[in-house]
N, C-alpha and C positions, 0 to 999 in steps of 0.2 A: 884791545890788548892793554892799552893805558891805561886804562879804566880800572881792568881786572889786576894790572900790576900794582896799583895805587892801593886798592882796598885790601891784597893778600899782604902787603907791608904794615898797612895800618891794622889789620885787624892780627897782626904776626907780635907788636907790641907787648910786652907786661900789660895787664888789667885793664885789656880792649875789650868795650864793647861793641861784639859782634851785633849785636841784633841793632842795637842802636846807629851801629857803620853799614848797616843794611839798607834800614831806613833812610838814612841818606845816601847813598848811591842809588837809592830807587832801584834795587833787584832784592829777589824772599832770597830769606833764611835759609830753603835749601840752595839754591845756586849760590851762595855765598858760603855756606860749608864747604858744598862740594868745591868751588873753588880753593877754601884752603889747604884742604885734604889732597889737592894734586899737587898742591903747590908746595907742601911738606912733602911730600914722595916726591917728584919728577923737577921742585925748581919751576922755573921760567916756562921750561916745555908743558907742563900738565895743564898751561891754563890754555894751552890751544886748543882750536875744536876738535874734537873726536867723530868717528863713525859713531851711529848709531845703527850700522847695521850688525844684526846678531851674530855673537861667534863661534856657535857652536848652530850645526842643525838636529835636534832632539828628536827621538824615535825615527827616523829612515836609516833604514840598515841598507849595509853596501849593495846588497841585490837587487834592490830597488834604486840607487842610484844608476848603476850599471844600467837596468832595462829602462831608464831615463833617458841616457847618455845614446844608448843605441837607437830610441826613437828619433834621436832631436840627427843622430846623423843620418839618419833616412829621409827623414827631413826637415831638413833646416831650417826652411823660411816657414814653420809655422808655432806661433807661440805656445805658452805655457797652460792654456783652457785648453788647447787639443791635445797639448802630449796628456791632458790627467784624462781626458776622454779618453783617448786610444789608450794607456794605463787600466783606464774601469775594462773599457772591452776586450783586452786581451788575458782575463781573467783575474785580474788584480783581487786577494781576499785583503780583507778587513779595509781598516779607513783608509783612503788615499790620500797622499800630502797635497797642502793646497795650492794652489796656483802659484803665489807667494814662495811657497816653501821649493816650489819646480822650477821658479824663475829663477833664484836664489843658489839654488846648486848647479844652475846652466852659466850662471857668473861666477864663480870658484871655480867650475871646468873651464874658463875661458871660451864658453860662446856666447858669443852677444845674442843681446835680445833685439826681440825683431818688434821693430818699430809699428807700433798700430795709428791709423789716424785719428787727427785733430777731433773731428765728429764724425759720426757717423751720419751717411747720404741716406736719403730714401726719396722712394718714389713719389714725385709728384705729375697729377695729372690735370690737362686743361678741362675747364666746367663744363664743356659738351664732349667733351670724350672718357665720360668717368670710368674708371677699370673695377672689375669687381677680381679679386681672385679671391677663389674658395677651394681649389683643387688643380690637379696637375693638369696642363693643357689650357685654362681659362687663359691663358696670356704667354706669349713666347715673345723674349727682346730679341732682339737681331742686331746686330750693328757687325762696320770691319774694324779690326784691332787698330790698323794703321799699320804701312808696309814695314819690315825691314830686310836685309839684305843679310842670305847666309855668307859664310864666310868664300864661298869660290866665285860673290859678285854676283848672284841670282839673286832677281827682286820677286818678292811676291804680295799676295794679299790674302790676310787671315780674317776667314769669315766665319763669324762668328754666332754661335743660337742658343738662348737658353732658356728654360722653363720658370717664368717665375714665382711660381708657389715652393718647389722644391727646391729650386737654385741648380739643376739639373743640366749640363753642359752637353746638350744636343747633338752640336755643330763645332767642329773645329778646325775646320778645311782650309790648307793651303792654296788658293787659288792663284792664276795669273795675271789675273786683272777684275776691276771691280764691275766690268761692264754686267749688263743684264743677262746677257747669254753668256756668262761665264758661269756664275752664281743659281744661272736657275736649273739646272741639272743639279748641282748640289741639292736646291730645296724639292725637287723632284723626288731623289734616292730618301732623302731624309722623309714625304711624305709620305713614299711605300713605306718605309720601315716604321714611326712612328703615328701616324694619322695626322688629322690635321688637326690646329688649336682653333680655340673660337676667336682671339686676336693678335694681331700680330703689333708690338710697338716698336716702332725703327723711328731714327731720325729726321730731317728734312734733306739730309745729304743725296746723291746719288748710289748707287742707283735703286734706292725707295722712294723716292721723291721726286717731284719734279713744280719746282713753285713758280714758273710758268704755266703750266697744266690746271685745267678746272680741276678742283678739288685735292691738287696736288698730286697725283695719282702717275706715276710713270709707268714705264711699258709691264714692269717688274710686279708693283703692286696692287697694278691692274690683274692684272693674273690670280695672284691671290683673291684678290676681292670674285671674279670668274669662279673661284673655287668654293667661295661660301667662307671664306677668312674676313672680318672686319678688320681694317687697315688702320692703327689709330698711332698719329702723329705727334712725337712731344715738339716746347714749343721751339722757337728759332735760337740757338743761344741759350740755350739751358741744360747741358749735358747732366744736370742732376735729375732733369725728367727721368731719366733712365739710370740712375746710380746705383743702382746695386748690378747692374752690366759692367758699368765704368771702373769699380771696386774689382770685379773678375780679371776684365782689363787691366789694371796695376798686380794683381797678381800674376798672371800671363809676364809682364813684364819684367817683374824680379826673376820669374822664375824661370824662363823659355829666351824673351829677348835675349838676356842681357849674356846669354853662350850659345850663341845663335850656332846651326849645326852645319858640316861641311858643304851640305847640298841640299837643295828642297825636297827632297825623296826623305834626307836621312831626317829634316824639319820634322816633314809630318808623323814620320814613326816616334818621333820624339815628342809629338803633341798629343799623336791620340796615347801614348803612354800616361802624360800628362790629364788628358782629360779623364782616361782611367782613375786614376789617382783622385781628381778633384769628385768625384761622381759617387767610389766606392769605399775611400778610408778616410779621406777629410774632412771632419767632424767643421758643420756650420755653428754658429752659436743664435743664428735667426731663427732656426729651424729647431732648438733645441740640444743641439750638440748631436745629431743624427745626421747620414749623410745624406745627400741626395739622392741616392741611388735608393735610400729605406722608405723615399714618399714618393718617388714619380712611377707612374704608370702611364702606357701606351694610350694614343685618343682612342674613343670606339669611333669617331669619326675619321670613318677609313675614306683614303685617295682617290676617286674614282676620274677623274681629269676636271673638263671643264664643265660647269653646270646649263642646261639648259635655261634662261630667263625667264621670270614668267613677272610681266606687265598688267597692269591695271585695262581694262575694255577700253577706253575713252585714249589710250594712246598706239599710237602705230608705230611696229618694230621696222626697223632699217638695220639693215647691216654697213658698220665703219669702214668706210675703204682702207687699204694700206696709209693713205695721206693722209687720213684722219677727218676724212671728210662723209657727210650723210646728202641724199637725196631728198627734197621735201618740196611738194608747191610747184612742181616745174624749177626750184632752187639747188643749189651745189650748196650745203653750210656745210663750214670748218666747224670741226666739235676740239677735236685731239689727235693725236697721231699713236697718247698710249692706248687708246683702246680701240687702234686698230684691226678690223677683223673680227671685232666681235659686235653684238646683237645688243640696239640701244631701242629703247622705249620716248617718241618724240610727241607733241602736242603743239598746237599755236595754243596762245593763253590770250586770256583778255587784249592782252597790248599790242597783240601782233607779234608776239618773240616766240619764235621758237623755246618751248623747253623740254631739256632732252636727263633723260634718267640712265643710269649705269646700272643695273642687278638692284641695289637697295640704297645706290648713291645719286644725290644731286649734282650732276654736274652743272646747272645753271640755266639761263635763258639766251639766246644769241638771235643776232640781229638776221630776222628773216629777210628782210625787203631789200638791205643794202647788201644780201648775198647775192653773187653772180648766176643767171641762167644758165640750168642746164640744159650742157647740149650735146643732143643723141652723137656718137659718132656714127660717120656716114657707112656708109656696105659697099665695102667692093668686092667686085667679082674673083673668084681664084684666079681664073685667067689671066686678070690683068698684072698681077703679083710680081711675076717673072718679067714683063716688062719696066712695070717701077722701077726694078731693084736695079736694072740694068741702065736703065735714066740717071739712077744717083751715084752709079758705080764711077 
């Protein structure tokens, strides 16, 4: 402001030269008129900075501000590229105003703009698990939102499924807890209704995970793999493996968290409304400004439960006890506990180790020789039954 008061005096003089009082102030000829030019109209005040936002908006006639205004309060939290979508497909003729020009009249109506992020995430995948997606079903993310608590003090947990070719919101289920038999009846209902994908990408968390477990494989993911699903893990500490899940996630949050509903019943009418919405009228802009509901189609790979195994000749099937334990050698080896109950494929290998296979997964080799002797349990008679019991009673 010193600057600019120093020069609009000097060059305010009898027979100043301007151009020459330009050149030494080091600023052109135009911002040196226009500074004198406010400074004859307005005085002292003209030489302050100015908007440069325009103050007129040209061509948008009131009825289209109106069908603006009525979009943006159906909904709020979504910017100025979806109201001109939802604009084109609600039959909008001729040019539509631009992005610019929508954002611009949502700040004169006094609604703020909705903040987009710094960059935008994408998916990254580790060197042996590379993902291909080419269509809907090639890859489903799963994760849980993280709890929160509706208003009468009920905790719950939102689990979450989404398709990632379409960006297609699967799964939106309030459950009670994150345990494995909570959750697997949800992906049960969900694999009648939609079939199953070719993989599934989840976290290292529970309960997908288990990194104690060979292969990381919990009781959960074991199942799936059972089914003919490839189970593929982002890495530990990297929630951008999965970020365009995490992106849904902060959505979820502006829009559902943060007016949490009286009761988990009224939650979930509130969510699958929600997933409604996100699935059939929310225009992506990954996808082309189309929504998800216009690219996903049902798997043809339909539910039929657990798949029968089929092993290589040179290994021999065992079935996993409940303890997660296999028969081998006259041996008791500990395998796992998650893939309890079902049919593993075992061999001795050069070294003497045990190695034992899951469906099409490596769970590793284990130590034959320092495993304990099995031992038959003994036969007792019926007879004697009724007197035990009465011994121990």
């Amino acid at each position: 402001m010193e600057l600019r008061r120093e020069f609009v005096l000097a060059a305010s003089a009898p027979n100043a030269n301007v151009k020459q009082l330009c050149r030494d102030f080091g600023i052109s000829r135009n911002n040196g008129y226009k500074w004198l030019r406010r400074f004859k109209a307005h005085g002292e005040m003209g030489l302050e900075d100015q908007s440069r936002r325009p103050q007129n908006t040209k061509g948008i006639d009131g009825e289209t501000v109106l069908r603006l205004l009525e979009l943006r309060h159906r909904y709020p939290n979504w910017g100025a590229k979806k109201m001109q979508a939802l604009l084109i497909a609600s039959g909008y003729k001729g040019r539509p105003p631009s992005t610019k020009t929508i954002a611009r009249i949502f700040d004169r109506a006094g609604e703020p703009r909705v903040r987009k992020p710094r960059r935008r995430l994408r998916l990254v995948v580790r060197e042996h698990q590379d993902l291909e997606v080419h269509g809907p079903n090639d890859v489903w993310t799963v994760d849980f939102k993280g709890w929160w608590r509706t208003r009468n003090g009920k905790r719950f947990e939102p689990l979450t499924v989404r398709d990632a070719f379409s960006r297609y919101v699967l799964c939106l289920r309030m459950l009670s807890s994150m345990a494995a038999k909570a959750a697997k009846p949800a992906f049960e209902r969900l694999f009648e209704a939609n079939g199953l994908p070719k993989v599934i990408r989840v976290d290292n968390g529970a309960p997908f995970a288990c990194t104690s477990a060979p292969a990381g494989l919990s009781r959960l993911s074991a199942w799936w793999t059972s089914l003919g699903i490839r189970v593929s893990f982002s890495r530990p500490a990297h929630p951008q493996d999965n970020g365009s899940h995490e992106r849904m996630h902060a959505d979820m949050a502006n829009e559902i968290e943060s007016d949490p509903a009286g009761t988990p019943r009224a939650q979930q009418r509130i969510a699958d409304l929600w997933r409604q919405q996100f699935n059939t009228v929310r225009p992506h802009e990954a996808i082309g400004m189309k929504t998800p509901a216009d690219l996903y189609r049902s798997s043809s790979l339909r539910y039929r439960g657990v798949r029968l195994p089929s092993y290589p000749p040179n290994q021999a099937v065992r079935r996993v006890s409940r303890l997660g334990c296999v028969r081998y050698a006259g041996r008791t080896v500990f395998v796992s506990e998650s893939v309890g109950g079902f049919e593993v494929g075992v061999r001795k290998n050069r070294q003497g180790r045990l190695a034992v296979q899951f469906y099409g997964v490596d769970l590793g080799t284990f130590d034959l020789e320092a495993s304990p002797l099995h031992r038959r349990p003994r036969f007792i008679s019926p007879h004697l039954i009724p007197k035990i019991k009465r011994a121990l009673a």
